[in-house]
BAGUKOL-253687 format. One record per residue (C-alpha): x, y, z. Coordinates in steps of 0.5 Angstrom, whole numbers, plus 500, padded with zeros to 3 digits. Last residue first. Example, Ala and Ser with C-alpha at 12.3 -4.5 7.8 and 13.67 -1.06 7.14 Angstrom:
<vexvexs>
east | north | up
527 | 498 | 514
525 | 491 | 516
</vexvexs>
This chain:
<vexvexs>
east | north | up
344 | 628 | 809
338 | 624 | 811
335 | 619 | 807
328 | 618 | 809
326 | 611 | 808
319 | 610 | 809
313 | 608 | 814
309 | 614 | 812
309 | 617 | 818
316 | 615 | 820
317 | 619 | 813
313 | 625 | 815
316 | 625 | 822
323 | 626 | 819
320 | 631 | 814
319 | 635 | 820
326 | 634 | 823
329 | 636 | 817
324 | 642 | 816
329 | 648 | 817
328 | 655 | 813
328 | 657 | 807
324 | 652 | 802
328 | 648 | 796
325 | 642 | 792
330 | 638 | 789
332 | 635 | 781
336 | 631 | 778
333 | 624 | 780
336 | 621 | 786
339 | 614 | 784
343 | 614 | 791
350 | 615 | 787
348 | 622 | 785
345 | 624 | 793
351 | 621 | 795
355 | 624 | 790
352 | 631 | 792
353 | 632 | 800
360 | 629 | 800
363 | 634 | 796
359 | 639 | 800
361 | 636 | 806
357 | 634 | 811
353 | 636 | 817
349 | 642 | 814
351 | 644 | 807
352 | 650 | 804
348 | 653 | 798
351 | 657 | 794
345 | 661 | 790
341 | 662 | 783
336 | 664 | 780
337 | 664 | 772
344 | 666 | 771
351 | 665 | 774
356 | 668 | 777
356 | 667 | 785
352 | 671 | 789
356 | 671 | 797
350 | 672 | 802
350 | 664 | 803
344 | 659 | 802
344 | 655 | 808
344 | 648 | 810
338 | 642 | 811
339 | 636 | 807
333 | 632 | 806
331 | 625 | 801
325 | 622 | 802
323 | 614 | 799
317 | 611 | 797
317 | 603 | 794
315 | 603 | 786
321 | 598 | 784
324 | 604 | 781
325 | 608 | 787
320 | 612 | 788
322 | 619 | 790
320 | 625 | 795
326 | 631 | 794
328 | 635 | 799
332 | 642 | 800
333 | 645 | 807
334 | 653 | 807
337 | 657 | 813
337 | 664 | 809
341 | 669 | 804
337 | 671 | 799
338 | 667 | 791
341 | 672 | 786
336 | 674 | 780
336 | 671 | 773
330 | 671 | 769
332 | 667 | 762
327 | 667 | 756
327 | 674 | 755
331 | 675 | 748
335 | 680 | 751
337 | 678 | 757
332 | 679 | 763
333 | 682 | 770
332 | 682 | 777
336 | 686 | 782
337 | 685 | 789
336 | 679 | 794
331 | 675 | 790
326 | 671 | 794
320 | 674 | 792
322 | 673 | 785
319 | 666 | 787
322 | 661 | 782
321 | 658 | 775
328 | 657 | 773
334 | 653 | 775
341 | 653 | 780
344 | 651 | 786
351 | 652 | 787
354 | 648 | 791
359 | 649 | 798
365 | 647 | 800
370 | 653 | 799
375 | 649 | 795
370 | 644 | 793
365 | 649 | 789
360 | 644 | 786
356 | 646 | 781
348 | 644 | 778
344 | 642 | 784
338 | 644 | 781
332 | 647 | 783
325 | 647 | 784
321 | 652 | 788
317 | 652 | 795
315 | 659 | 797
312 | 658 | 804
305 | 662 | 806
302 | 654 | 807
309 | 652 | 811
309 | 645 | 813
303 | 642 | 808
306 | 647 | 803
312 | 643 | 803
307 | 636 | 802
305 | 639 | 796
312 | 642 | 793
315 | 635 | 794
309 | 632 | 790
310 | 636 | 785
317 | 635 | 785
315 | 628 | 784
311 | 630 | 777
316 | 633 | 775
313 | 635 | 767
319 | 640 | 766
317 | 646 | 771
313 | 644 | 778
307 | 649 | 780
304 | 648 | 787
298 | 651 | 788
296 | 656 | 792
300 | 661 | 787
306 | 664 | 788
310 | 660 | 783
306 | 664 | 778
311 | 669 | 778
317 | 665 | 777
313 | 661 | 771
312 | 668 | 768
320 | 669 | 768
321 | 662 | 765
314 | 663 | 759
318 | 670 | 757
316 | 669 | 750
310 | 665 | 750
306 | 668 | 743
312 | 666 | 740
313 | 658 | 743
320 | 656 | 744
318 | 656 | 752
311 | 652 | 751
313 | 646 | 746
321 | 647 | 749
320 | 646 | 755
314 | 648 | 759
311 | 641 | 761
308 | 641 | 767
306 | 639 | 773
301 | 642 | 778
299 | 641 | 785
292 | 639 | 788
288 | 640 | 782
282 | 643 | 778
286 | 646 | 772
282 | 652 | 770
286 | 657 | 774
292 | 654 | 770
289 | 656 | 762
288 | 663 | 765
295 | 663 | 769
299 | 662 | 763
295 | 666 | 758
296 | 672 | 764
304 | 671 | 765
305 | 671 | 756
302 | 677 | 756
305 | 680 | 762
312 | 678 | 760
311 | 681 | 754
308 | 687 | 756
314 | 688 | 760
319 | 687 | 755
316 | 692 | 750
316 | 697 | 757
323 | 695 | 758
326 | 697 | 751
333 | 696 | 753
336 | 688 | 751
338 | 687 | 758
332 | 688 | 761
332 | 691 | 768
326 | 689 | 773
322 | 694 | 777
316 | 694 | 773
316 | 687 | 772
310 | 685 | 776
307 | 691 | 773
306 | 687 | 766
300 | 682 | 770
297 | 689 | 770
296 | 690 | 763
296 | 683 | 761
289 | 681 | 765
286 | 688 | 762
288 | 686 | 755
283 | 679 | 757
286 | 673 | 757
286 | 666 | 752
291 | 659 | 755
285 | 654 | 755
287 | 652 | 748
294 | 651 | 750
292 | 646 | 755
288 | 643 | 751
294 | 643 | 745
299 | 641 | 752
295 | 634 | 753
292 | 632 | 760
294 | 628 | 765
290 | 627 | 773
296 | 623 | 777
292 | 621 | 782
295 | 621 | 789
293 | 615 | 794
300 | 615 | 797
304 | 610 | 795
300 | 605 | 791
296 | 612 | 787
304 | 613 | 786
306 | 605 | 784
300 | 606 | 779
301 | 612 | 776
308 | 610 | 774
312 | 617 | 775
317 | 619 | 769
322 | 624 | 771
328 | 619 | 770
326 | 620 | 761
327 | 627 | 761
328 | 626 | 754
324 | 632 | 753
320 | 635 | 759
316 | 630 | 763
308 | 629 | 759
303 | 635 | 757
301 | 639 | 763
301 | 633 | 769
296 | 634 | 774
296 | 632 | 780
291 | 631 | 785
291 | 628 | 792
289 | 623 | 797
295 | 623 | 802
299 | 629 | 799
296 | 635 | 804
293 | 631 | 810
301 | 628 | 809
304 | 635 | 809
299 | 638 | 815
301 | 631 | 819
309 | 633 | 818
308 | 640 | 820
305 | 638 | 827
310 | 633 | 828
315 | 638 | 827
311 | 643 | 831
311 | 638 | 837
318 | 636 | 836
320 | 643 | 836
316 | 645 | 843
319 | 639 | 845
326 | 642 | 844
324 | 648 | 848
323 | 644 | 854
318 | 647 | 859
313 | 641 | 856
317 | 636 | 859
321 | 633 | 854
321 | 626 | 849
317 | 625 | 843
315 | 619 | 840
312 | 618 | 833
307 | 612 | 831
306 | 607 | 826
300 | 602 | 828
301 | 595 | 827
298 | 592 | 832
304 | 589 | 835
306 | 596 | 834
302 | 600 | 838
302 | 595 | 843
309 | 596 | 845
309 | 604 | 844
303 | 603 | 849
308 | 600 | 854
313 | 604 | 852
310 | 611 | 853
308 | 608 | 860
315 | 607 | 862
317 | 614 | 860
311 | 618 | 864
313 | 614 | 871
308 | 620 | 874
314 | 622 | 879
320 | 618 | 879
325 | 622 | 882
331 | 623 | 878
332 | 625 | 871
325 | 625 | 869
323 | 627 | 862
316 | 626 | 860
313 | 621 | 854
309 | 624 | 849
306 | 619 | 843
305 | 621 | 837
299 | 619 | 832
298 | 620 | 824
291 | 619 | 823
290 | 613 | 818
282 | 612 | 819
280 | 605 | 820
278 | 607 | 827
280 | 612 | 831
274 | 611 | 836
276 | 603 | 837
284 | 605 | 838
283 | 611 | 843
279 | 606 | 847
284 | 601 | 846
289 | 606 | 848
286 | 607 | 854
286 | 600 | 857
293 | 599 | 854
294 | 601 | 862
298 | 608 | 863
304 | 611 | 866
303 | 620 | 868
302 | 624 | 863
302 | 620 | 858
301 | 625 | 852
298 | 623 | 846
299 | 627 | 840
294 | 626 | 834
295 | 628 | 827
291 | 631 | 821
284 | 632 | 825
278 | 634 | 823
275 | 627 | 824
278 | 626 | 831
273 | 632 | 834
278 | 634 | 840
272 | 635 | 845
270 | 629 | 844
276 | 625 | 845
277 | 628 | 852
269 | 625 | 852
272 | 618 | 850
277 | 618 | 855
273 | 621 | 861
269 | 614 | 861
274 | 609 | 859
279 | 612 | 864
283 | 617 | 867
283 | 621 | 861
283 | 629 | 863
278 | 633 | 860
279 | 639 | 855
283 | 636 | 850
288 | 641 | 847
288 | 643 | 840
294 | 645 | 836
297 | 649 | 830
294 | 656 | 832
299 | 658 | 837
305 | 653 | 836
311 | 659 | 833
310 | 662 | 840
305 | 660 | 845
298 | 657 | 846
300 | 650 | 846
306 | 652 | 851
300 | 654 | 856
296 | 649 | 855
303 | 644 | 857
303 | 647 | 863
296 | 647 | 865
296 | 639 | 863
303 | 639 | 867
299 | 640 | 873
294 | 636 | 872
298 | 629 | 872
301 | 633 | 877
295 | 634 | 881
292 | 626 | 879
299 | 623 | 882
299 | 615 | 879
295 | 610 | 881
289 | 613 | 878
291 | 613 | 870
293 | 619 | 866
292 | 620 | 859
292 | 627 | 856
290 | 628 | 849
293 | 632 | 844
291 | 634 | 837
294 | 637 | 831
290 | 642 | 827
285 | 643 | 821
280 | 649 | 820
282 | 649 | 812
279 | 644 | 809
281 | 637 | 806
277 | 635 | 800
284 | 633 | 796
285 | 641 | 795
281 | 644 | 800
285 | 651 | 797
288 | 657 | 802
290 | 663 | 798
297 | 664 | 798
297 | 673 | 796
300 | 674 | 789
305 | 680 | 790
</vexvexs>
C-alpha cells in the first residue's frame, strides 16, 4: 500500500491545529471558570481529539491576559479558533481577539456551556452577546453547546476541528485540470473565474499530449508496480502478462503525476488515455494511485477534485474516491454506487480483471460512508451536498467497484430524485466513515447552502 505522505499544498504546513481560548470576566466564579479550563484540557487531550487541538495557557479575564492567551496560541498557525465562554463575557474581549485576528479568515467557534438549573458562569448568555457582535461585524462563526463531559461536544469539537482542516486545504488551492472533462461530459465544466470568486482555488490547466510526454518509466519502476496485482484474478488467464501491463501503465501514469505540482488533480483519462495501447489497464492503475496525497478525480471533474481535497482535510490518511449513483433498488430501499479509479484497499474480497483489463472490479467493504459533493451552481454561487449512510455487507452483481449503499434519514428513492432534481452533477465523492456534521461546519464556515440528505 502506497503511504499518504503529508504535502504543503497551497503553502500550508503540517503543524496545524485548532485552538481554543478561554474567556472569563471578573463578576463571574473565577474557580469555576478554572475548573472547566482543567476539564476541557483534559478532554483536548483525549480520545479521537488528541493531537488536533491547542489549548490557551492562560485564562483571558481581560485585555492584558487576553492578548497573552492569545500568544500562546500562535493564531498564524492556526486553521480554526474555538472560544470557550467559560463564564459570561463583555465584547470587550472579542474586540481584542478581533484586533490581533485581523484580516485573516480563520474559521471561529463559540462554546457555550450547558446549565440546566442553577446559573453558574451564565456561559450561554455570554455566547449570544458575542454571537450579536460577531454578525454585526460580519464574521461567520459556529456555535457549540455542551459541558465538556458531554460526548456530544467532544463530536462538535472534532467536527468543527475537521471542517477548518478542509477549508485550510481548499482555500487557496491548486487544481490541475489534465486535459479537459471528459468527452461530452459538458456539466463538469468548472468556470475558473467563478471557482477562484468562491474559494480562491486556481485551476492550473495543461493539455493531455504534455502530460502524456512526461508519462516515461524505468523497467524497474514497472516491476515493482506489477506486484500491486499479485493477488488480483485476471479473467482472461495469463496473469503474469497482465500484471506486467497493469504496472507498465501504473508506473507511466505516476511519472507523469509526480511531475505535476498540485493540490489536487483532475483528469482526463477516457477515452484518449484509457483507448491508448501503451495504457491498457489506465482504470486499474487509477485505482492504485488514488493512494497518493494528492488527490486524483477521473474525467477531468474538477469539483470532485475539490470535494476530494477538503475530505483529506477531515481525514489526511482517508481513501476519498469518485462514484456514481448508478441503481436504484426500491424493494430493499438501497442504491448501488458504482465507478472506477477507487482504492483496492477498500475491497472486501477478491479483485479482478476482465480479459482485456480495462475494468478492475471488486465489492466495496461494508462500513458507515458519507457521500458529498461541492458544486457551483450555474450562477457561480458555491454549494454542498452530504448524505451519510452505509454500504451494506450484501455485494450486488455488478462490475467496477461497486457496493449498495443505504441512506441514512430517507429513503432510498427519495434520496436520489432529490439530488437529481437539484441539478447535482452526476457524480459524489465517497469516504467511509460520517462526516455530515463536519461538512456542516464547513458550509457555515464557507457561508454557503449545505443540502443536507
Amino acid at each position: 500500500m502506497t503511504v499518504l505522505h503529508d504535502t504543503e499544498g497551497g503553502g500550508r504546513g503540517t503543524d496545524r491545529h485548532v485552538g481554543i481560548l478561554f474567556v472569563a470576566s471578573p463578576l463571574f466564579s473565577e474557580s469555576a471558570a478554572k475548573d472547566l479550563v482543567g476539564r476541557t484540557k483534559a478532554l483536548a487531550e483525549s480520545g479521537a481529539l488528541q493531537g488536533s487541538l491547542r489549548v490557551a495557557g492562560t485564562l483571558a479575564r481581560d485585555r492584558a491576559s487576553c492578548a497573552e492567551a492569545l500568544r500562546s496560541l500562535d493564531l498564524e498557525s492556526l486553521d480554526g479558533l474555538i472560544v470557550q465562554l467559560s463564564t459570561f463575557c463583555t465584547a470587550e474581549l472579542l474586540h481584542e481577539l478581533l484586533a490581533h485576528i485581523g484580516h485573516r479568515s480563520i474559521p471561529l467557534a463559540l462554546w457555550a456551556l450547558e446549565e440546566d438549573s442553577e446559573i453558574v458562569t451564565n456561559s450561554l448568555c455570554g455566547a449570544q452577546l458575542w454571537g450579536s457582535t460577531l454578525s454585526r461585524f460580519g464574521r461567520r462563526f459556529s456555535l457549540l453547546v455542551g459541558n465538556p463531559d458531554d460526548p456530544r461536544i467532544a463530536r462538535d469539537l472534532a467536527a468543527f476541528a475537521a471542517a477548518s482542516r478542509a477549508l485550510a486545504k481548499i482555500t487557496g488551492a491548486r487544481v490541475a485540470l489534465i486535459g479537459a472533462h471528459a468527452e461530452w461530459f459538458t456539466n463538469l465544466a468548472v468556470d475558473p473565474w467563478a471557482l477562484k470568486q468562491a474559494l480562491g482555488v486556481t485551476i492550473e490547466q495543461t493539455t493531455l499530449l504534455r502530460f502524456l510526454e512526461g508519462c516515461k518509466a524505468e523497467e524497474r519502476a514497472e516491476k515493482a508496480a506489477a506486484m500491486r496485482w499479485a493477488g488480483a484474478r485476471f479473467d482472461g488467464g495469463d496473469e503474469e502478462n497482465g500484471r506486467h501491463t497493469l504496472g507498465s501503465t501504473y508506473a507511466r501514469l505516476e511519472a507523469g503525476l509526480e511531475r505535476i505540482a498540485a493540490d489536487a488533480i483532475a483528469i482526463r483519462d477516457w477515452p484518449e488515455i484509457l483507448y491508448a495501447p501503451e495504457f491498457r489497464g489506465t482504470w486499474g492503475a487509477l485505482g492504485e494511485l488514488s493512494d497518493r496525497a494528492v488527490p486524483i478525480a477521473p474525467e477531468g471533474d474538477v469539483m470532485g477534485a475539490v470535494t476530494a481535497l477538503a475530505i483529506r482535510g477531515f481525514d489526511a490518511a482517508s481513501l476519498p474516491f469518485l462514484t456514481d449513483i448508478s441503481g436504484l433498488d426500491r424493494a430493499n430501499n438501497r442504491l448501488v454506487l458504482w465507478h472506477y479509479g477507487v482504492s483496492p484497499r477498500l475491497a472486501d474480497g477478491t479483485r479482478w480483471l476482465d480479459s482485456v483489463l480495462k475494468q478492475e472490479s471488486f465489492s466495496l467493504k461494508a462500513g458507515p460512508m458519507t457521500l458529498l459533493r461541492l458544486s457551483l451552481r450555474n450562477d457561480g454561487k458555491l454549494r454542498i451536498f452530504v448524505a451519510e449512510g452505509e454500504i451494506e455487507a450484501e455485494h450486488p452483481k455488478a462490475n467496477r467497484a461497486a457496493g449498495y449503499f443505504r441512506p441514512s434519514g430517507m429513503e432510498a428513492e427519495a434520496f436520489v430524485r432529490r439530488f437529481i432534481e437539484q441539478g447535482y452533477e452526476h457524480h459524489v465523492t465517497a469516504v467511509y466513515g460520517h462526516w455530515a456534521d463536519a461538512t456542516l461546519h464547513l458550509g457555515r464556515q464557507l457561508g454557503v447552502e449545505v443540502d443536507h440528505a
